[in-house]
C-alpha positions as CSV (number, residue, x, y, z in Angstrom):
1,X,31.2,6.2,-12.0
2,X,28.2,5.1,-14.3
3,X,25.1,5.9,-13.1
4,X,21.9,3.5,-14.1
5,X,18.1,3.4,-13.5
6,X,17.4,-0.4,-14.2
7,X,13.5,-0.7,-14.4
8,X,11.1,-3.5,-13.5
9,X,7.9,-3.4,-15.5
10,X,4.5,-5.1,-15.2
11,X,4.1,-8.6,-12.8
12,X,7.8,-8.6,-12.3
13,X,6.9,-8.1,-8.7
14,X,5.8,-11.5,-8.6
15,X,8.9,-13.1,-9.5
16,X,9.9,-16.3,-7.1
17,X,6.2,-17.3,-7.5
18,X,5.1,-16.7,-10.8
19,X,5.4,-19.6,-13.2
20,X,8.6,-20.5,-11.7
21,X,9.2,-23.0,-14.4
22,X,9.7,-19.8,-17.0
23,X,10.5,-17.1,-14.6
24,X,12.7,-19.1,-12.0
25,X,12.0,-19.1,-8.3
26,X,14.1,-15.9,-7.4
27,X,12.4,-12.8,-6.0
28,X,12.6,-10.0,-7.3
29,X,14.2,-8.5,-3.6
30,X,16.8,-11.3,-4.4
31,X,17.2,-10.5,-8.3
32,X,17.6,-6.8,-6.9
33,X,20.1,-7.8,-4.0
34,X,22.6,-9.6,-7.0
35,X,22.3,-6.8,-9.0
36,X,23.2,-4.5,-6.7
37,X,26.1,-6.2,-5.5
38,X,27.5,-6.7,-9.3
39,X,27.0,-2.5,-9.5
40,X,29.2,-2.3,-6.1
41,X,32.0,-4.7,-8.0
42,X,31.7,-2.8,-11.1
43,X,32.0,0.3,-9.4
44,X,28.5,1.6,-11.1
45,X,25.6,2.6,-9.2
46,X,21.7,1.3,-9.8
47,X,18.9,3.4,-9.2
48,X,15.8,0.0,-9.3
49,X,12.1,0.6,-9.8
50,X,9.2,-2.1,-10.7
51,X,5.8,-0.6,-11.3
52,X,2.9,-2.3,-13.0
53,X,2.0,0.9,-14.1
54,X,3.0,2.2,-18.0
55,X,2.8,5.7,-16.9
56,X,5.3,5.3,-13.7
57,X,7.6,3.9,-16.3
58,X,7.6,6.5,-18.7
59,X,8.1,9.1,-15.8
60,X,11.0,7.3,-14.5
61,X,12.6,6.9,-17.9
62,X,12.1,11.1,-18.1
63,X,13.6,11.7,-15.0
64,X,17.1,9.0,-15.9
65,X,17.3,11.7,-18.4
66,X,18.3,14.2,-15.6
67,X,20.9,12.4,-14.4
68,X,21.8,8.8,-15.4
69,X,24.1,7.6,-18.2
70,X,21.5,4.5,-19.7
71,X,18.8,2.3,-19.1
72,X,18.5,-1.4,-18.7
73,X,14.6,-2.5,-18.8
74,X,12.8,-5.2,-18.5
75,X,9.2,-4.1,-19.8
76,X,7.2,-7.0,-19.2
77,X,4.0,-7.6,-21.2
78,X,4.4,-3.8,-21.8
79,X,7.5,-5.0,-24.8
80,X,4.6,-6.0,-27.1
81,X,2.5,-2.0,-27.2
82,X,4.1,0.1,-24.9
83,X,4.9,2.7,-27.0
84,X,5.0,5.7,-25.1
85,X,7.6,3.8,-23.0
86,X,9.1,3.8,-26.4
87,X,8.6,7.1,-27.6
88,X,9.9,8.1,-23.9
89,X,13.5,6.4,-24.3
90,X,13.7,7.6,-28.0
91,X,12.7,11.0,-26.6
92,X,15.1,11.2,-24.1
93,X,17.9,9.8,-25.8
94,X,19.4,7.6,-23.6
95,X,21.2,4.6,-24.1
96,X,19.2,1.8,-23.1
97,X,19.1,-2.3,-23.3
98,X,15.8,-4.4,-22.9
99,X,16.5,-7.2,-21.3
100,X,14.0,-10.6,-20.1
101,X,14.1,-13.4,-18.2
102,X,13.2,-15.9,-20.2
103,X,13.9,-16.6,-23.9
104,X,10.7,-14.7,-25.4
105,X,11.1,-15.8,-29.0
106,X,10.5,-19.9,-27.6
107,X,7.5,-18.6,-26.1
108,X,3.9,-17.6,-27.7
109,X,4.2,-15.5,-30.8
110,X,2.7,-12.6,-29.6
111,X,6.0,-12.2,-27.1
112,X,8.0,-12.5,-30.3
113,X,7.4,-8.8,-30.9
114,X,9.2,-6.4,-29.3
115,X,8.1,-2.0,-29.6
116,X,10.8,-0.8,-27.4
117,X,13.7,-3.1,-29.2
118,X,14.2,-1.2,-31.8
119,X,15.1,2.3,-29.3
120,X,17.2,0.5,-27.8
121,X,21.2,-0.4,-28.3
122,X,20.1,-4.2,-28.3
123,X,18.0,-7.3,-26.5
124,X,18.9,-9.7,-24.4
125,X,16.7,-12.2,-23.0
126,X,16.7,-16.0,-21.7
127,X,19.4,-16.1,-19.1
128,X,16.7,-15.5,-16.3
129,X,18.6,-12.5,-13.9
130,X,21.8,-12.6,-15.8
131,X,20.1,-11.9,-18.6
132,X,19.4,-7.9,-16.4
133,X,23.8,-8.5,-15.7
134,X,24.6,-9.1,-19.3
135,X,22.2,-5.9,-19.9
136,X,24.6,-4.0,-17.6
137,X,27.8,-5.5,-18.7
138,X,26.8,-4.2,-22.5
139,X,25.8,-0.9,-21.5
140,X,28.8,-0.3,-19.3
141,X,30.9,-1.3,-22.7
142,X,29.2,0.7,-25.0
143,X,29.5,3.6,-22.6
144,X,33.1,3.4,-22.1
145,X,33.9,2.5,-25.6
146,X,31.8,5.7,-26.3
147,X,33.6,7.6,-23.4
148,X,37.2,6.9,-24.6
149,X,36.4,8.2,-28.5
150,X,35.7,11.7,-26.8
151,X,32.0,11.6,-27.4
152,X,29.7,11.7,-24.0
Protein backbone atom coordinates (compact mmCIF):
# COMPACT_ATOMS: atom_id res chain seq x y z
CA UNK A 1 0.00 0.00 0.00
CA UNK A 2 1.20 3.58 -1.06
CA UNK A 3 1.14 5.93 1.44
CA UNK A 4 0.55 9.83 0.42
CA UNK A 5 0.36 13.27 2.27
CA UNK A 6 -1.69 15.31 -0.43
CA UNK A 7 -1.45 19.03 0.79
CA UNK A 8 -3.80 22.03 0.58
CA UNK A 9 -1.95 25.33 0.54
CA UNK A 10 -3.12 28.97 0.95
CA UNK A 11 -7.11 30.00 0.49
CA UNK A 12 -7.84 26.51 -0.62
CA UNK A 13 -10.03 26.36 2.47
CA UNK A 14 -12.36 28.51 0.72
CA UNK A 15 -13.10 26.48 -2.09
CA UNK A 16 -17.08 26.14 -2.93
CA UNK A 17 -17.17 29.90 -2.37
CA UNK A 18 -14.35 31.38 -3.78
CA UNK A 19 -14.65 32.65 -7.32
CA UNK A 20 -16.60 29.68 -8.18
CA UNK A 21 -16.43 30.57 -11.78
CA UNK A 22 -12.42 29.58 -11.65
CA UNK A 23 -12.30 27.42 -8.65
CA UNK A 24 -15.78 25.49 -9.00
CA UNK A 25 -18.36 25.32 -6.28
CA UNK A 26 -17.00 22.12 -4.45
CA UNK A 27 -15.68 22.42 -0.95
CA UNK A 28 -12.86 21.52 -0.10
CA UNK A 29 -14.58 18.77 2.74
CA UNK A 30 -16.16 17.51 -0.59
CA UNK A 31 -12.86 17.66 -2.86
CA UNK A 32 -11.38 15.75 0.33
CA UNK A 33 -14.42 13.22 0.62
CA UNK A 34 -13.73 12.14 -3.52
CA UNK A 35 -10.36 11.93 -2.88
CA UNK A 36 -10.44 9.84 -0.27
CA UNK A 37 -12.73 7.47 -1.64
CA UNK A 38 -10.53 7.15 -5.04
CA UNK A 39 -7.34 6.25 -2.31
CA UNK A 40 -9.86 3.44 -0.78
CA UNK A 41 -10.44 2.02 -4.63
CA UNK A 42 -6.93 2.38 -5.35
CA UNK A 43 -6.03 0.65 -2.41
CA UNK A 44 -3.56 3.79 -1.39
CA UNK A 45 -3.99 5.77 1.74
CA UNK A 46 -4.09 9.86 1.91
CA UNK A 47 -2.77 11.63 4.79
CA UNK A 48 -4.81 15.67 3.77
CA UNK A 49 -3.64 18.96 5.24
CA UNK A 50 -4.66 22.73 4.02
CA UNK A 51 -2.81 25.43 5.93
CA UNK A 52 -2.56 29.04 4.84
CA UNK A 53 0.50 29.02 6.50
CA UNK A 54 4.11 28.41 4.34
CA UNK A 55 5.81 27.18 7.35
CA UNK A 56 3.04 24.40 8.30
CA UNK A 57 3.68 23.26 4.82
CA UNK A 58 7.13 22.91 4.86
CA UNK A 59 6.79 20.95 8.22
CA UNK A 60 4.41 18.68 6.81
CA UNK A 61 6.45 18.01 3.64
CA UNK A 62 9.50 17.06 6.47
CA UNK A 63 7.58 14.87 8.32
CA UNK A 64 6.03 12.78 4.62
CA UNK A 65 9.70 12.16 4.61
CA UNK A 66 9.29 9.88 7.70
CA UNK A 67 6.91 7.81 6.31
CA UNK A 68 5.16 8.43 3.00
CA UNK A 69 6.10 7.26 -0.52
CA UNK A 70 5.26 11.04 -2.44
CA UNK A 71 3.53 14.17 -2.48
CA UNK A 72 0.71 15.59 -4.42
CA UNK A 73 0.42 19.56 -3.72
CA UNK A 74 -1.51 22.08 -4.52
CA UNK A 75 0.51 25.30 -3.27
CA UNK A 76 -1.72 27.99 -3.93
CA UNK A 77 -0.46 31.49 -4.44
CA UNK A 78 2.58 29.94 -2.53
CA UNK A 79 3.67 28.16 -6.55
CA UNK A 80 4.81 31.64 -7.62
CA UNK A 81 7.83 32.29 -4.28
CA UNK A 82 7.52 29.55 -1.99
CA UNK A 83 10.75 28.47 -2.06
CA UNK A 84 11.49 26.92 1.05
CA UNK A 85 8.44 24.73 0.24
CA UNK A 86 10.70 24.01 -2.56
CA UNK A 87 13.84 23.65 -1.09
CA UNK A 88 11.84 21.32 1.52
CA UNK A 89 10.57 18.76 -1.24
CA UNK A 90 14.01 18.89 -2.98
CA UNK A 91 15.50 18.34 0.45
CA UNK A 92 13.61 15.59 1.37
CA UNK A 93 13.63 13.83 -1.75
CA UNK A 94 10.39 12.75 -2.23
CA UNK A 95 8.47 12.24 -5.19
CA UNK A 96 6.00 14.75 -5.59
CA UNK A 97 3.37 16.28 -8.28
CA UNK A 98 1.89 19.93 -8.12
CA UNK A 99 -1.26 19.93 -9.07
CA UNK A 100 -4.17 23.16 -9.51
CA UNK A 101 -7.56 23.63 -10.06
CA UNK A 102 -7.75 25.71 -12.62
CA UNK A 103 -5.61 26.08 -15.82
CA UNK A 104 -2.96 28.64 -14.30
CA UNK A 105 -1.16 29.36 -17.60
CA UNK A 106 -4.92 31.00 -19.04
CA UNK A 107 -4.83 33.03 -16.13
CA UNK A 108 -2.71 36.38 -15.09
CA UNK A 109 0.96 36.00 -15.96
CA UNK A 110 2.28 36.15 -12.70
CA UNK A 111 0.40 32.46 -12.07
CA UNK A 112 2.34 31.42 -15.15
CA UNK A 113 5.38 30.84 -13.01
CA UNK A 114 5.73 28.02 -11.05
CA UNK A 115 9.06 27.64 -8.07
CA UNK A 116 8.07 24.28 -6.84
CA UNK A 117 7.56 22.77 -10.61
CA UNK A 118 10.64 22.19 -11.38
CA UNK A 119 11.20 19.72 -7.85
CA UNK A 120 8.68 18.03 -8.72
CA UNK A 121 8.07 14.81 -11.24
CA UNK A 122 5.53 17.03 -13.17
CA UNK A 123 2.30 19.65 -13.19
CA UNK A 124 -1.00 19.21 -13.68
CA UNK A 125 -3.53 21.83 -13.46
CA UNK A 126 -7.05 22.84 -15.01
CA UNK A 127 -9.24 19.78 -14.43
CA UNK A 128 -10.58 21.54 -11.18
CA UNK A 129 -10.44 18.23 -8.37
CA UNK A 130 -9.42 15.76 -10.92
CA UNK A 131 -6.79 17.62 -11.70
CA UNK A 132 -5.45 16.45 -7.41
CA UNK A 133 -6.85 12.48 -9.02
CA UNK A 134 -4.77 12.70 -12.13
CA UNK A 135 -1.88 13.92 -9.52
CA UNK A 136 -2.43 10.68 -7.70
CA UNK A 137 -2.92 8.47 -10.68
CA UNK A 138 0.80 9.73 -11.96
CA UNK A 139 2.43 9.36 -8.81
CA UNK A 140 0.99 5.94 -8.12
CA UNK A 141 2.55 4.98 -11.82
CA UNK A 142 5.71 6.37 -11.38
CA UNK A 143 6.03 4.65 -8.05
CA UNK A 144 5.18 1.24 -9.29
CA UNK A 145 6.94 1.56 -12.53
CA UNK A 146 9.88 2.60 -10.09
CA UNK A 147 8.94 -0.38 -7.63
CA UNK A 148 8.99 -3.15 -10.23
CA UNK A 149 12.74 -2.05 -11.79
CA UNK A 150 13.99 -2.91 -8.12
CA UNK A 151 14.78 0.64 -7.12
CA UNK A 152 12.58 1.96 -3.92
Amino acid sequence: MWHIQVIHGPNLNLLGQREPEVYGRLTLAELDERLQAYAREAGIELHILQSNHEGAIVDAVQQAAGWADGVVINPGAYTHYAYAIRDAIRGVGLPAVEVHLSNVYAREPFRHTSVIAPVCLGQISGFGWHSYQLGLEALIAWLEAKSSSGIR
